[in-house]
C-alpha positions in Angstrom: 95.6 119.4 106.4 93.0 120.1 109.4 92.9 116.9 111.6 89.1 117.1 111.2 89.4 117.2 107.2 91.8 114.3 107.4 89.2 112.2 109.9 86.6 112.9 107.6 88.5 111.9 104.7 89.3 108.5 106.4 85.8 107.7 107.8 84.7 108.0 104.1 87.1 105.5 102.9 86.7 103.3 105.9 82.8 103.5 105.4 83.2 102.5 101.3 86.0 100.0 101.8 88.5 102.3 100.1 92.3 102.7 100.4 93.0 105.9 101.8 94.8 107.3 99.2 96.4 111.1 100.6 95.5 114.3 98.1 98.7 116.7 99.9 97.8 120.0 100.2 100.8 121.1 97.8 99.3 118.9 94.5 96.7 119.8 92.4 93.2 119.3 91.6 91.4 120.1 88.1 88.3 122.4 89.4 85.3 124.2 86.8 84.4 127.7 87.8 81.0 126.6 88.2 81.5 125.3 91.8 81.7 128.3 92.8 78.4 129.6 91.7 76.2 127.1 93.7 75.1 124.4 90.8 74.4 121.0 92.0 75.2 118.5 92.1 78.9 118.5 92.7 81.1 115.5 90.9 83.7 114.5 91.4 86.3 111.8 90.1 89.9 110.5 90.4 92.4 109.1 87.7 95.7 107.9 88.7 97.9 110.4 90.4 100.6 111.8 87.6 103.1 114.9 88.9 102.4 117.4 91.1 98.1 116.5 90.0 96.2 114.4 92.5 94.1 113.0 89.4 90.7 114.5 91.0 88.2 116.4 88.5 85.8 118.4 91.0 82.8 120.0 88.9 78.8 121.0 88.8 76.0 120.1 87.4 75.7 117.0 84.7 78.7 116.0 82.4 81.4 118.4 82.3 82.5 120.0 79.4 84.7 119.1 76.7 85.8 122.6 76.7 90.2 122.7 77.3 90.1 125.2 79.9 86.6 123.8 82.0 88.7 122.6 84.3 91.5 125.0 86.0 94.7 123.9 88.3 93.8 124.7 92.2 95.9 123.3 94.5 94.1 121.6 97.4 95.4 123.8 100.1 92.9 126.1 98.3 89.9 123.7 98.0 88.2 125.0 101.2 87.7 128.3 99.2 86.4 126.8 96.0 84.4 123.7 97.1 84.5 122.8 100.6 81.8 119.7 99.9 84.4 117.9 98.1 86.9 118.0 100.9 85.9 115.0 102.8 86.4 112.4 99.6 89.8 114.0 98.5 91.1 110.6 100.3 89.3 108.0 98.4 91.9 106.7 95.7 92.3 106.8 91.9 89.3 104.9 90.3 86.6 106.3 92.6 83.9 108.7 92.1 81.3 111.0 94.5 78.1 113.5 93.7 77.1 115.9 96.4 73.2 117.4 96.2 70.6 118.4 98.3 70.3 115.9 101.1 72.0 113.1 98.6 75.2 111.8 98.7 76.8 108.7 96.7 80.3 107.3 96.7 81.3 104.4 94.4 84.6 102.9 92.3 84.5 103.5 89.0 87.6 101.1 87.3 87.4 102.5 84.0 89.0 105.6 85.9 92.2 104.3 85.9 92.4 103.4 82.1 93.8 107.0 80.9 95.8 105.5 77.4 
């Protein structure tokens, strides 16, 4: 990880009173295609860490869909290509959320993330 994605990631947690809570580059993240294709706002959120998944969910626009395959495996050495917003909150740690738009940014924990049974 560039030390300037890392720094970033850390100022965000320190800023929110977060854990920083590493996303390697090697894992996963579950990405739509529509980040790609300049929706906003971006979403993202984070459920506890299972395998080789870091638990985030990176999408655009509202709600995501219910859809199986919205969301596809992209491993976050690949993350600058798809969505390079969501880079600097890949450290925040399961349980917390973020939304990217136009000149508006919001960070916040969300518990009920880390209920998946």
């Amino acid at each position: 990880m560039r030390d300037d994605v890392r720094a970033s990631q850390l100022r965000i947690c320190k800023e929110h009173g977060a854990p920083f809570v590493e996303s390697p580059s090697d894992m996963k993240v579950g990405i739509s295609l529509n980040v790609r294709s300049g929706l906003m706002p971006i979403n993202g959120l984070r459920h506890p860490i299972q395998g080789d998944t870091t638990g985030w969910y990176i999408w655009a626009g509202g709600e995501p869909s219910a859809e199986p395959d919205f969301f596809q495996p992209v491993h976050v050495a690949h993350l600058a290509e798809w969505c390079p917003l969501a880079l600097k909150f890949l450290g925040l740690p399961p349980g917390w959320r973020f939304l990217v738009a136009e000149g508006y940014e919001d960070v916040w924990e969300d518990p009920t993330l880390l209920d998946t049974a």
